[in-house]
C-alpha positions, 0 to 999 in steps of 0.5 A: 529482488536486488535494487528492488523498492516498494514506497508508500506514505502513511499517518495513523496506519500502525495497527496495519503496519506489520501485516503490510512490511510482511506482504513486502518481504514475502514478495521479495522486495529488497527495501522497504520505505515509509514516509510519515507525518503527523500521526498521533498513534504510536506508528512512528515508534513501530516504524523506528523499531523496525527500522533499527532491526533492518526491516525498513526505512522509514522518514518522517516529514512535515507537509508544506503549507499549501500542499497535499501530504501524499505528494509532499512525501512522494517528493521529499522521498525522491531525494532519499538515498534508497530511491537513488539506489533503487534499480525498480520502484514500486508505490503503493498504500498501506490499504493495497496488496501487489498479488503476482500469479506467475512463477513463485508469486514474487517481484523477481518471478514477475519482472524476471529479476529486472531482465525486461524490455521495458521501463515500466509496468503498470499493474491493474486494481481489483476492489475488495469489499467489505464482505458485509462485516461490521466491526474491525478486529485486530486480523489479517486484512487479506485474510479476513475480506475475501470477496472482490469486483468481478474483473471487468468492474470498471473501478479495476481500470485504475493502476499502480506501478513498477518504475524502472530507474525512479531517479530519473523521474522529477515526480513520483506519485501513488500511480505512477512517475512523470517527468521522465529524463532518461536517455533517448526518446520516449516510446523507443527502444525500451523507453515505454510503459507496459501492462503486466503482460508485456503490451505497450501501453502507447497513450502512456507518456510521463511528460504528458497529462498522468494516467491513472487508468489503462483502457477497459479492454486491457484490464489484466488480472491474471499475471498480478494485480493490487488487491484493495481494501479500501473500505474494510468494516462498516465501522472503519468507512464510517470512521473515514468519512468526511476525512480528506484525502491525502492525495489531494484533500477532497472530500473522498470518503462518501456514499458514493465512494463506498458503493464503487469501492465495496465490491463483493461480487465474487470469492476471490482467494488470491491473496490467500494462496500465498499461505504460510510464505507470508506466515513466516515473515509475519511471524518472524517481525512478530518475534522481534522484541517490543514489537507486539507491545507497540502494534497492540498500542497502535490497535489501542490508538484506532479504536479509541478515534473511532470511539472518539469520533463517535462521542463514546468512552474509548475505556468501555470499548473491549478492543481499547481494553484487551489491547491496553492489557496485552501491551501493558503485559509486554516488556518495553524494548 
């Protein structure tokens, strides 16, 4: 959809780059942005490739002493040129998959091209579990987890959001925009938050304290929703854990963390009906020339932390060997 941006922040997430840009492109997003700080695999050299074929934006930035990395990069991406231009925003993680039921299944079919009475649309979780796997494999998250909370599960309550105008908010965060400047007042006319099927959302006001959550009688799934994976493989958790949050450096990643979040409760395909759409855009990012080599590096770069940070030999791990030889078979770009 024209002037359409999806905004996310990320460090160490090359292994699940492309899969995520993919998703991005099938739904039909014009831009893409990604802002990165100090990672230490090989994204950053992914994210430039992809950039230089004009798949992406991306930006790579240094978070102040005192301030948490996830905001850092929500303000300094206010100031770049695509937020400017963007006439509709969407923030979301790498771990987060925007799932749209109505029309084609993409951003235009969902916002009728941006002819909507509205200024925003917050758009409801639905948690994915771990569907009791193990270890992680290099595949296709949305493929490979395909077991969710049931709809009313509280932890869907939580929302992501579709801005209009972004530059006329002075903060933009993973949740939604506050801060708002626009002209007239908020709450009329068309200054008001909606939830995907149009209702006001009245508690709603980005001058006031952030909502993160809509009320539990209005959680909706049925028009779209964000699909979470948030805890994957028992390894992947595993690995996570005692790591802070960019968001704000809490110790997030805990026992109680994996209960609320890994959610099995039901099949859930959603994600996968969007079927040889998203084959097509994956594939076609996989033709570019250097970017496998690097994706099997950044899947080399994972598993060797989590050997790591277990006190093993990355070297005698089969996943650090097979991606090391895959990448090592590949021309440099």
């Amino acid at each position: 959809m024209q002037g359409s941006l999806v905004l996310t922040a990320m460090r160490n997430e090359g292994a699940f780059i492309l899969e995520w840009v993919a998703w991005q492109k099938m739904l039909g997003f014009e831009n893409i942005l990604v802002m990165f700080n100090n990672c230490t695999d090989h994204s950053p050299q992914l994210l430039r490739l992809l950039e230089r074929s004009g798949e992406l934006k991306c930006k790579r930035h240094e978070p102040r002493a005192g301030h948490n990395p996830q905001p850092e990069a929500y303000h300094i991406a206010r100031r770049h040129p695509l937020i400017k231009q963007a006439s509709w925003l969407f923030t979301c993680d790498v771990d987060e998959f925007l799932v749209i039921h109505v029309g084609d299944g993409s951003i235009g079919a969902l916002l009728n091209d941006g002819d909507v009475p509205f200024a925003a649309m917050a758009i409801n979780w639905r948690l994915f579990g771990g569907s009791g796997q193990q270890t992680w494999q290099d595949s296709l998250v949305h493929r490979r987890f395909t077991r969710s909370s049931e709809e009313g599960y509280f932890r869907n309550a939580v929302i992501k959001s579709l801005v209009r105008d972004p530059r006329l908010y002075n903060r933009l965060n993973s949740h939604c925009a506050s801060g708002w400047s626009g002209a007239g007042t908020w709450g009329q006319n068309g200054n008001y938050y909606a939830l995907s099927d149009g209702w006001r959302y009245e508690a709603f006001h980005p001058n006031k304290s952030p909502q993160n959550a809509c009320p539990s009688d209005r959680m909706l799934h049925h028009i779209a929703e964000v699909n979470h994976y948030a805890v994957r493989t028992a390894e992947e958790f595993d690995y996570k854990k005692g790591r802070l949050a960019a968001s704000n450096l809490a110790d997030r990643y805990t026992e109680t963390f994996r209960e609320r979040l890994d959610r099995n409760d039901q099949e859930n395909l959603s994600a996968i009906s969007y079927g040889d759409r998203f084959d097509r855009e994956y594939d076609r990012l996989c033709q570019i020339p250097g970017v496998m080599r690097l994706h099997h590096l950044c899947c080399a770069d994972y598993v060797a932390s989590m050997c790591e940070k277990r006190g093993e030999d990355p070297k005698q791990d089969h996943r650090y060997q097979h991606h090391m030889d895959m990448a090592k078979s590949l021309p440099r770009h």
